[in-house]
Steps between C-alpha positions, in 0.01 A plus 500: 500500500330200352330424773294881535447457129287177533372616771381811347400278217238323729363767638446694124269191429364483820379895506467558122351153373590363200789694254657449182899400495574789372337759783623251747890556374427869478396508839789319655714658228634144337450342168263314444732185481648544865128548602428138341724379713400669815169369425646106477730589848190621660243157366774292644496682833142433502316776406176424274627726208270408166543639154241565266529542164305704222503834467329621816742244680806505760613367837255511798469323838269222593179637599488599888850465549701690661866548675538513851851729465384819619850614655616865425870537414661777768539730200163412386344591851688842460364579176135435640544752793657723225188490313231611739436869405277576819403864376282347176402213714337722700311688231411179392344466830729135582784714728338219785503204280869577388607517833364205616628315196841646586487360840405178433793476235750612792333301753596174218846609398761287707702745766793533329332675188236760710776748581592542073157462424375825734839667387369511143165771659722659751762617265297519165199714474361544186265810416316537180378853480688743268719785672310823524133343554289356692285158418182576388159424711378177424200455736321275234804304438415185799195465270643481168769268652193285613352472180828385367583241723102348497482515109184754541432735266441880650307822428710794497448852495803674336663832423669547157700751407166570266243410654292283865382168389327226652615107360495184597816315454672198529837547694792293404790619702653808724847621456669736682750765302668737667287546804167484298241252408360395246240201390452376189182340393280443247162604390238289660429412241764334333696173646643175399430534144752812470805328618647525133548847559579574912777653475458739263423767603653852450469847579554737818567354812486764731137613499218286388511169241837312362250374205202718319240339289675153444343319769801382686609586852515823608653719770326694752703717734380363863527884646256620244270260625194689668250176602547133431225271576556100468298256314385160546576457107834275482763615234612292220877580472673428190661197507826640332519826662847554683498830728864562496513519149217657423633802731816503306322495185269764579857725672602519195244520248419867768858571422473460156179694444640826738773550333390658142812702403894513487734782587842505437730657792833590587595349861775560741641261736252649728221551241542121475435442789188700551349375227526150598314612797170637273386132446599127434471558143660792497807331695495229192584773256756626692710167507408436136616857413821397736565151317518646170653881604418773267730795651560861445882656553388644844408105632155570483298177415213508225173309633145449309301447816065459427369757603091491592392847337689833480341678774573198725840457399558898516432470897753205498814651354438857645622368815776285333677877356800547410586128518275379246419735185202421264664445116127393342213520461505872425131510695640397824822776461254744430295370821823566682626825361092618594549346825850687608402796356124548752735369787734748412252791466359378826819603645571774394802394279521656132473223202656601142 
């Protein structure tokens, strides 16, 4: 156990440069005491650790070093072969590349360990796209990957929910929710000198920009893409800017912006359950609602679940009827009542 953790300690200085103590014991999940020592274990073995102090300062390797242990573990080599998603890495346009990489990594694996390793892709196959759809074109998506992986900055030509626009931006990552793609970039005209604020972005995922008018990143939906056009300009990416949480940052600042109202329900056992299935945030009432239960005498379970608007939540619990009844606001019962009573008429049925 000691032994991966100094290795892994190596090869955190040798790929990241030089850290603090404390991101160091974060990152092998240690305190920063037991990382001290690691640190003296590992000088003793040999290995040109150096601290610096100040307040930009930390451990680092000697300049130009570097560790000739390159060995994967056998779970480590499974984990690898688990990884490869070879539907996005061929939208990406590097399905070839990732097989040959693959086959090179079996081709080095000792014997014994090829036979888990290709176990891992013949008996786990894992498929990003949402149930009910299909992934959206992409056909501009090999260049926008390009411009990432160069550092160039791009001219796009993209459809808003509003409006076509033409901009030249500078692209900072892809990710890949749910089946569909997304870049996020800045304007070309902004770089480096924003760092303070990647990151910070909010607003609506799903259509055009994450961030509106601040001058941080932004997100552009890679299917709405019509042209994209590289540049010979380079980018100048923010030197603090962290993709992953940026996206989560930006998940749920959309999240927090949709939802603009609260309704209070009655639920069922089965109305539970449904509504757990209208969204993620939606689900989170629900167990709140069930860690502190407020019930009625015929079991039913009181939930206030956010709602986005009363027409949109109207279409919601329709469906959900008779296991979830609206209690407030009196605008959405209304909506309801309306609602049964044209479906009704439609129908032929009398309404009282």
């Amino acid at each position: 156990m000691r032994a991966s953790r100094l290795l892994s300690l190596q090869m955190l200085l040798e790929t990241q440069g030089r850290m603090s103590a404390q991101v160091l014991a974060d990152a092998l999940e240690i305190s920063v005491r037991t990382l001290y020592r690691d640190v003296d274990q590992l000088s003793a073995a040999g290995v040109p650790i150096y601290a610096e102090r100040g307040r930009h300062g930390g451990f680092a390797l000697l300049p130009g070093w570097k560790t000739t242990l390159t060995g994967l573990t056998p779970s480590e080599a499974q984990a690898v072969f688990l990884s490869g998603l070879p539907g996005p890495a061929q939208d990406l346009g590097l399905g070839g590349d990732v097989e040959g990489a693959r086959l090179k990594l079996l081709a080095s694996l000792p014997a014994s360990w090829r036979e888990d390793a290709q176990r891992v892709s013949a008996r786990l196959h894992l498929d990003p796209v949402d149930w009910y759809r299909e992934s959206d074109p992409t056909p501009h998506l090999p260049t926008v990957a390009a411009a990432v992986w160069s550092g160039l900055q791009v001219t796009l030509r993209y459809e808003s929910w509003a409006d076509t626009v033409e901009r030249t931006v500078s692209p900072l990552g892809l990710v890949l929710k749910a089946g569909v793609w997304y870049l996020v970039a800045l304007p070309a005209d902004k770089g480096a000198g924003d760092g303070a604020r990647s990151g910070q972005g909010g607003g609506k995922t799903g259509s055009s920009n994450v961030s509106k008018g601040d001058g941080g990143p932004r997100t552009y939906r890679v299917s709405n893409i019509l042209a994209a056009q590289p540049t010979d300009l380079p980018v100048r990416r923010p030197a603090r800017f962290d993709l992953p949480g940026y996206w989560a940052q930006s998940i749920r600042r959309f999240e927090t912006s949709l939802y603009t109202g609260t309704a209070q329900v009655l639920a069922t056992p089965a109305g539970l359950q449904a509504l757990r299935g209208l969204s993620s945030t939606v689900a989170r009432a629900v167990a709140q609602a069930r860690a502190q239960p407020v019930r009625r005498a015929d079991g039913r379970l009181r939930v206030d679940m956010p709602i986005e608007s009363v027409e949109h939540a109207c279409g919601q619990l329709m469906r959900l009827s008779p296991q979830v009844e609206v209690l407030r606001p009196a605008a959405l019962r209304r909506a309801l009542v309306a609602r049964l009573r044209e479906t009704a008429r439609l129908y032929g049925l009398v309404c009282s």
